[in-house]
C-alpha positions in Angstrom: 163.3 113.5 80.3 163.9 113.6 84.1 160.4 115.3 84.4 158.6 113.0 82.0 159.9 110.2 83.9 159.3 111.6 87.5 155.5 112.6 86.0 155.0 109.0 84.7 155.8 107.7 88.4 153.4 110.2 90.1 150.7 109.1 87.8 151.4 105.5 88.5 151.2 106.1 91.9 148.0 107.8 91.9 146.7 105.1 90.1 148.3 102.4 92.4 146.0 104.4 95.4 143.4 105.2 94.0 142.6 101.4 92.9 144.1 100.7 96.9 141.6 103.2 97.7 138.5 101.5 95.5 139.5 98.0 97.3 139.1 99.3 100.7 135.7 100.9 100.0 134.4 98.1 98.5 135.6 95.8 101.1 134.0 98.1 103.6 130.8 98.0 101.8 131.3 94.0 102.5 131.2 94.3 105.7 128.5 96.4 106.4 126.0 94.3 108.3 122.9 93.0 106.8 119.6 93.7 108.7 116.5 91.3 108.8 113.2 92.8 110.0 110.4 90.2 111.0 107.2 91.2 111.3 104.3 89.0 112.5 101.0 90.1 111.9 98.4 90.4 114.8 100.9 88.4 116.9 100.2 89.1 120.5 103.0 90.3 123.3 102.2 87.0 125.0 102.1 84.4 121.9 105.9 84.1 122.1 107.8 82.1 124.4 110.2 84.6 126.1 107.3 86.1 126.8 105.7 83.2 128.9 103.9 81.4 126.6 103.3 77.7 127.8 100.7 76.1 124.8 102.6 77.0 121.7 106.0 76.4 121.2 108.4 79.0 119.2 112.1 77.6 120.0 113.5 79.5 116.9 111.9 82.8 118.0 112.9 82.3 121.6 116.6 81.5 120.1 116.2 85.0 118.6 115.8 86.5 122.2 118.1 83.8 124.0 121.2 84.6 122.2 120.0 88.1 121.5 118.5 91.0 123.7 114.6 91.0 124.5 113.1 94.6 124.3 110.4 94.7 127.4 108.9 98.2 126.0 108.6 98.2 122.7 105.9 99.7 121.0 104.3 99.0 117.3 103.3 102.4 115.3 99.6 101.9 115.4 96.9 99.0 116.7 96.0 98.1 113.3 98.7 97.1 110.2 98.5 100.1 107.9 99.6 102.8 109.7 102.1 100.3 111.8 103.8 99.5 108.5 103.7 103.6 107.6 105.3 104.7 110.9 108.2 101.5 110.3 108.8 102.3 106.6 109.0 106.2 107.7 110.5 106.7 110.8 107.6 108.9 111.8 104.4 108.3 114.5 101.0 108.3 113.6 100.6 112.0 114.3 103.1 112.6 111.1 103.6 109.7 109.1 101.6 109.6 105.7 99.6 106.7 106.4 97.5 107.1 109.5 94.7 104.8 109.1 93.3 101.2 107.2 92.2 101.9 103.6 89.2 103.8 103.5 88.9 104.9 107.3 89.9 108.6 106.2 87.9 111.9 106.4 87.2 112.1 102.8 86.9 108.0 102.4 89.5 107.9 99.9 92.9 106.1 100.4 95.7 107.4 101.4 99.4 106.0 100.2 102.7 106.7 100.4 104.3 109.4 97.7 107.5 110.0 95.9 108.5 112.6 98.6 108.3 110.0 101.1 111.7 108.8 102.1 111.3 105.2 103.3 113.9 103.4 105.3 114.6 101.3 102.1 115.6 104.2 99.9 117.4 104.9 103.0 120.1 102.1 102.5 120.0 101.8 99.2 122.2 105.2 99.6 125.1 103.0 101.9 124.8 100.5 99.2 122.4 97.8 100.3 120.1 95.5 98.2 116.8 95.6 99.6 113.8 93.3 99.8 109.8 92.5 100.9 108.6 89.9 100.9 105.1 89.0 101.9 102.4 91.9 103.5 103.3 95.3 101.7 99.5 96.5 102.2 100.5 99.9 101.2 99.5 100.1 97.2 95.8 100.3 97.7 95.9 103.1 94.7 98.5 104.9 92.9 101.7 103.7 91.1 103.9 105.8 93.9 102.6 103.4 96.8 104.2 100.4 94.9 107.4 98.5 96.6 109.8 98.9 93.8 108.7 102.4 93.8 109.6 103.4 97.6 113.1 101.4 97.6 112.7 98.1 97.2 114.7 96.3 94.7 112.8 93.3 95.1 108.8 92.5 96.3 107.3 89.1 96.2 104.2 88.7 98.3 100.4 91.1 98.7 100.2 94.0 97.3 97.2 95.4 98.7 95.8 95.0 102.6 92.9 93.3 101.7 94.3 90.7 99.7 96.6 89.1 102.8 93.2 88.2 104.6 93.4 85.0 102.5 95.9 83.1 102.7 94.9 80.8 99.7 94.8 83.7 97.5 94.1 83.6 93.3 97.6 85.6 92.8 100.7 87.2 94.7 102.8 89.5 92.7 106.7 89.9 92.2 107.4 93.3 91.6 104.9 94.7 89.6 103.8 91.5 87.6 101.1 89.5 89.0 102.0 85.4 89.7 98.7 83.5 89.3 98.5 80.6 91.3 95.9 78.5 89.2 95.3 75.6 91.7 94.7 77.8 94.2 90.4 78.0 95.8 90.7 80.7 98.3 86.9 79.8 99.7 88.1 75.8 99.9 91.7 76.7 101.5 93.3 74.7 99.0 96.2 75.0 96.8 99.4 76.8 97.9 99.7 78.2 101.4 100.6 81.5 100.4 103.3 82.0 103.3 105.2 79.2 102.0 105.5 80.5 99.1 106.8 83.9 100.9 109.4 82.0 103.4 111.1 80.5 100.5 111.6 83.3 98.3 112.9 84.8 101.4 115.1 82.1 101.4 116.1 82.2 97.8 116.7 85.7 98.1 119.3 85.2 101.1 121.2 82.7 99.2 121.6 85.0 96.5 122.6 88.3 98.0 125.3 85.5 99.6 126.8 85.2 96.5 126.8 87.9 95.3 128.2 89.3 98.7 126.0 92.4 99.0 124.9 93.8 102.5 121.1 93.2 102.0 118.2 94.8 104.1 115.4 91.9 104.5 111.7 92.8 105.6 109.8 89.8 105.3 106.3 90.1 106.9 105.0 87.2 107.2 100.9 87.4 107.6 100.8 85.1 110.1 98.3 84.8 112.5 96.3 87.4 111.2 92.3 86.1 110.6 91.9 84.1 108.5 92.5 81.1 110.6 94.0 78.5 108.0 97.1 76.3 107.8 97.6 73.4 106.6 96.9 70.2 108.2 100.5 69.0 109.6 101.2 72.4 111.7 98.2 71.0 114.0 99.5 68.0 114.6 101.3 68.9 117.5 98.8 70.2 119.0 96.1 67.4 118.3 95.1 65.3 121.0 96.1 67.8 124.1 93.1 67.9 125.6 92.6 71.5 124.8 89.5 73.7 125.0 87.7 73.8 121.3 86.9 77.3 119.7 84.6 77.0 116.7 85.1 79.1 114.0 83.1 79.8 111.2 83.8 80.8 107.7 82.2 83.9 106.7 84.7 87.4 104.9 87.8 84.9 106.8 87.5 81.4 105.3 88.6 80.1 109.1 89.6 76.2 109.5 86.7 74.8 112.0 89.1 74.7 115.1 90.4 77.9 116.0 93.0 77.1 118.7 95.0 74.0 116.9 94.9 76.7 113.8 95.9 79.8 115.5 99.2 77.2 117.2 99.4 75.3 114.2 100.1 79.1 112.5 102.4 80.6 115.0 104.7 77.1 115.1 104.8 77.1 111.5 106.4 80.7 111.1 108.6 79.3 113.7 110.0 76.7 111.7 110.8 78.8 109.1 112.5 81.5 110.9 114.8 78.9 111.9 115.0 77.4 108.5 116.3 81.5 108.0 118.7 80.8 110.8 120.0 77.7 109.9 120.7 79.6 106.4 122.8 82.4 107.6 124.9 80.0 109.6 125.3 77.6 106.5 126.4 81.1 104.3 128.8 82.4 107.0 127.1 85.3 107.3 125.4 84.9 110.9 127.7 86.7 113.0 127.4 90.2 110.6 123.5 89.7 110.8 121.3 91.6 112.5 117.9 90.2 112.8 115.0 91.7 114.6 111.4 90.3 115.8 108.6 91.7 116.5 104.3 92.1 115.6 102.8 94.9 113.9 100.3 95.3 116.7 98.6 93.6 119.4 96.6 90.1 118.8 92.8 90.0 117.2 92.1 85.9 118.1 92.8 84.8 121.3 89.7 85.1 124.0 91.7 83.9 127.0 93.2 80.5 125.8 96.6 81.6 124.9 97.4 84.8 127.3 98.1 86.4 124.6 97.8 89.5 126.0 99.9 88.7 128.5 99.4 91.3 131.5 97.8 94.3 129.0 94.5 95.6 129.0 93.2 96.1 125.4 93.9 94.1 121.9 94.0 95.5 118.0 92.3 98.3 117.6 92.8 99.3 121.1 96.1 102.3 122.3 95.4 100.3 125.7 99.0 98.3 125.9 97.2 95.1 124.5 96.9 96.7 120.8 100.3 98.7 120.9 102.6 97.2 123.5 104.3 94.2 121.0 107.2 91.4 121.2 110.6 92.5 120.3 113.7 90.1 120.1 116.9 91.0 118.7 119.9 88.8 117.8 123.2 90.2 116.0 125.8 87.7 117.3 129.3 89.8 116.9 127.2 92.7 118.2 124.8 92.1 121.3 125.3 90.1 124.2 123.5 87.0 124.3 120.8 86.8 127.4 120.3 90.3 127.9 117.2 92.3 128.4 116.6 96.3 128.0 113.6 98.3 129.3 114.8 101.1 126.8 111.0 102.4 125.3 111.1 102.6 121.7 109.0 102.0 118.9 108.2 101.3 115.1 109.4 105.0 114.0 113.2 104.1 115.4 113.7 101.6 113.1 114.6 103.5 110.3 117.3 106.2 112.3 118.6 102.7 113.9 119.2 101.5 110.6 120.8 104.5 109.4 123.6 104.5 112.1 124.0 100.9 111.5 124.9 102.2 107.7 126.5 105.0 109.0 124.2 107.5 107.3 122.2 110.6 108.6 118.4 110.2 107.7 117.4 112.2 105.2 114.3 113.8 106.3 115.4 116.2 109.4 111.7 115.5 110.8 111.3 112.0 111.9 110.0 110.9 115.2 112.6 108.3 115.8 115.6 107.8 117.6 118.4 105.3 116.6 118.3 101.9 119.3 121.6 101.0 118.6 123.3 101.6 122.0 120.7 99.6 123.2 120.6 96.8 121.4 124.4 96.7 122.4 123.4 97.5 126.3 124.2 101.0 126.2 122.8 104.0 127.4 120.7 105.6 125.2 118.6 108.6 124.5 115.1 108.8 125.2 112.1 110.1 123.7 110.4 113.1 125.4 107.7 111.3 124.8 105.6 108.5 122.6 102.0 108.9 120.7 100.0 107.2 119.0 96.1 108.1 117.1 93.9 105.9 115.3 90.0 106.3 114.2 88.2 103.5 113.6 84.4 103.1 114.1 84.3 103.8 117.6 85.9 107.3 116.9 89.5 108.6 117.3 91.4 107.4 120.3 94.8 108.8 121.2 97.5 108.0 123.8 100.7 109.5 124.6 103.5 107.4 126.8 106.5 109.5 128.8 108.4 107.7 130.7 106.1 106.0 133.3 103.4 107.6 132.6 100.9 107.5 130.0 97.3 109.0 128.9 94.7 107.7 126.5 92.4 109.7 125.6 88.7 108.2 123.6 86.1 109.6 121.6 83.5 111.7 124.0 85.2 109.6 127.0 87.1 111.4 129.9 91.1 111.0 129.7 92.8 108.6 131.5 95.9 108.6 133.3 98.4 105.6 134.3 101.3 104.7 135.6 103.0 102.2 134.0 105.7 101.1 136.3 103.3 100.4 138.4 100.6 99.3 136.4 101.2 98.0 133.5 97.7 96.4 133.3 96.0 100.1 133.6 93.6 98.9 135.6 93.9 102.2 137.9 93.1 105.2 135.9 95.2 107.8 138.2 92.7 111.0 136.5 91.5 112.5 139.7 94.7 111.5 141.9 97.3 113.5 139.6 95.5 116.5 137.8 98.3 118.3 137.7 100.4 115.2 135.5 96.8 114.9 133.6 96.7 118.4 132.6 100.5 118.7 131.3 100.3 115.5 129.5 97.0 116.5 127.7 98.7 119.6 126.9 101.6 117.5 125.4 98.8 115.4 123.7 97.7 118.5 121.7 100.9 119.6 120.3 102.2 115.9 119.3 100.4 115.9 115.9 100.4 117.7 112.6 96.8 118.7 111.1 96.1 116.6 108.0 92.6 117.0 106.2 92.7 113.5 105.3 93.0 112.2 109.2 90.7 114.5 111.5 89.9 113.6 114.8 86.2 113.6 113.9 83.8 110.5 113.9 84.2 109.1 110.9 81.0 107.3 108.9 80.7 105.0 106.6 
């Protein structure tokens, strides 16, 4: 009887800890912080305001940096949006990520998209227990059923499925998950109906308030399309900048189905993706959940637009399409309240591939695949010291023929099609005005060395001229 009774109170006790032990895991889970990841599209290092920019005002970005950290070198994966969103989703560079080029600009011509085997940085935090979410540009399913959202870790997708879809901004449909959402009013040619990134910022919202309630940590990537061509938005975002005296820009419809002005449009664009990121801001406040927030901003790669107006390349050399600074070199603003000191400023160099080991040590996880190119920014963001990379690098092959450039530490090469290498210092030139060839062989040599050991051979990306 003794024993019976003894074994009845050891089981009860077992039970008593065990459920003990279930609350404190799932109160842990609670507290795990939620992670936002903005992403402007074509959004220059210069169209932001903590980066100097006077004509267009962005008081809910700048907030971002103000009571956040700014990121002075921070790089995007590529200078165009394909391969940018690959190396983000991947943790890997261009030299090893899946997707290393725009649809179709491939050896073969055919597309390349993302498989089962790749390990994306949503699947990642699914593991640690997070709900995750797109919404807006996934421009990654451009064939196969494996390339879809749901199908690489999202649990939910609301927005363009395909890169050439988000050129229009009025478009005939958007999907949610894998159904398609016609909207019927909508004239893509006329620009009228329903501006298709309103339609993304508040299911962003909706989606906030209900991973709130339901008091998940949630991982958020909304890419917003803004500014990318075409040059549309609708006519109460250019009020502000009406009657300035401003320069006109003409623009013409032709594949883009451009407003008539460009530079009230392209301002009218930015501010209005301003408003809503503090509409975002004002939401996680409201919910309580602010302070266990982490949200990041930043472009996918340098601007396309501006001819001077704007500065929107700030001091760079080079725009999309270009491994100059101006097409890789991108804004970054980081803001996680109970976490990062308000004001401060890093020149820690990182880039698109961290993002996923950085939000692995934020879920306190070890990234699955052993071979990605990043390297967690977490001591950074919380102005620490922090590893650095032995080195950046970067390809792309567009018409012109591939271009390459590698970054370590000051120094950087970029290397074009049938064009001699080029070698600059960044510290001191950040503009790479003075190519530095023929006054450092010796640094030319080993970083072009370095240059041909940073990539993997795929058949599908040679560094060939490709024609089409």
């Amino acid at each position: 009887m003794f024993y019976k009774s003894l074994l009845t109170l050891a089981t009860g006790l077992l039970v008593t800890a065990s459920a003990c032990l279930k609350q404190v895991n799932t109160g842990s889970a609670k507290t795990k912080p939620n992670i936002i990841y903005i992403m402007a599209d074509d959004l220059g290092y210069g169209d932001v305001g903590f980066n100097g920019q006077e004509k267009i005002k962005t008081p809910n970005i700048d907030k971002i940096a103000r009571e956040g950290i700014v990121f002075t070198n921070h790089y995007s994966g590529s200078p165009v949006c394909g391969p940018s969103r690959s190396c983000l989703l991947t943790g890997k560079d261009t030299g090893h990520t899946r997707v290393r080029g725009n649809p179709n600009w491939t050896t073969s011509g055919k597309d390349v998209v993302l498989l089962d085997e790749d390990v994306t940085v949503a699947e990642e935090l699914k593991r640690a227990g997070y709900s995750t979410a797109i919404f807006g540009k996934w421009g990654m399913d451009e064939a196969g059923t494996s390339a879809q959202a749901n199908k690489q870790g999202f649990d939910h997708f609301f927005g363009y499925r395909r890169h050439g879809a988000a050129h229009h901004y009025y478009p005939l449909r958007l999907w949610r998950n894998t159904e398609e959402v016609k909207l019927e009013n909508n004239i893509p040619e006329e620009t009228t109906g329903q501006f298709s990134h309103d339609l993304i910022a508040s299911e962003a919202l909706q989606y906030v308030d209900n991973q709130a309630a339901e008091g998940n940590p949630f991982f958020l990537y909304l890419a917003f399309t803004i500014p990318h061509y075409e040059l549309t938005v609708p006519e109460d975002s250019k009020e502000p900048f009406l009657n300035l005296g401003w320069e006109e820009r003409p623009m013409k419809k032709g594949h883009y189905y451009n407003d008539p002005e460009g530079n009230t449009t392209y301002a009218g664009m930015i501010a209005r993706m301003d408003k809503d990121i503090g509409l975002l801001m004002q939401k996680l406040k409201r919910l309580g959940i602010d302070d266990n927030t982490l949200i990041i901003f930043t472009s996918d790669n340098g601007h396309e637009y501006d001819n001077g107006f704007f500065d929107s390349n700030w001091k760079f050399k080079g725009r999309k399409r270009d491994t100059y600074e101006g097409g890789i070199h991108v804004p970054f603003a980081a803001r996680w309240p109970s976490q990062i000191k308000p004001g401060s400023t890093t020149d820690h160099i990182s880039a698109f591939w961290d993002f996923l080991p950085t939000a692995c040590e934020i879920a306190g996880l070890t990234p699955t695949d052993p071979e990605v190119n990043g390297l967690s920014y977490v001591n950074a963001l919380k102005g620490k010291k922090q590893q650095s990379h032995k080195y950046l690098y970067w390809e792309f092959n567009e018409a012109k023929g591939p271009r390459q450039a590698l970054r370590q530490g000051d120094w950087k090469i970029v290397k074009y099609y049938q064009q001699p290498i080029e070698l600059y210092n960044l510290k001191e030139d950040i503009s790479e005005e003075n190519d530095l060839a023929l006054v450092y062989p010796d640094k030319l040599k080993e970083l072009d060395e370095l240059l041909s050991t940073a990539r993997t051979d795929d058949p599908n990306y040679e560094l060939i001229k490709i024609k089409k």
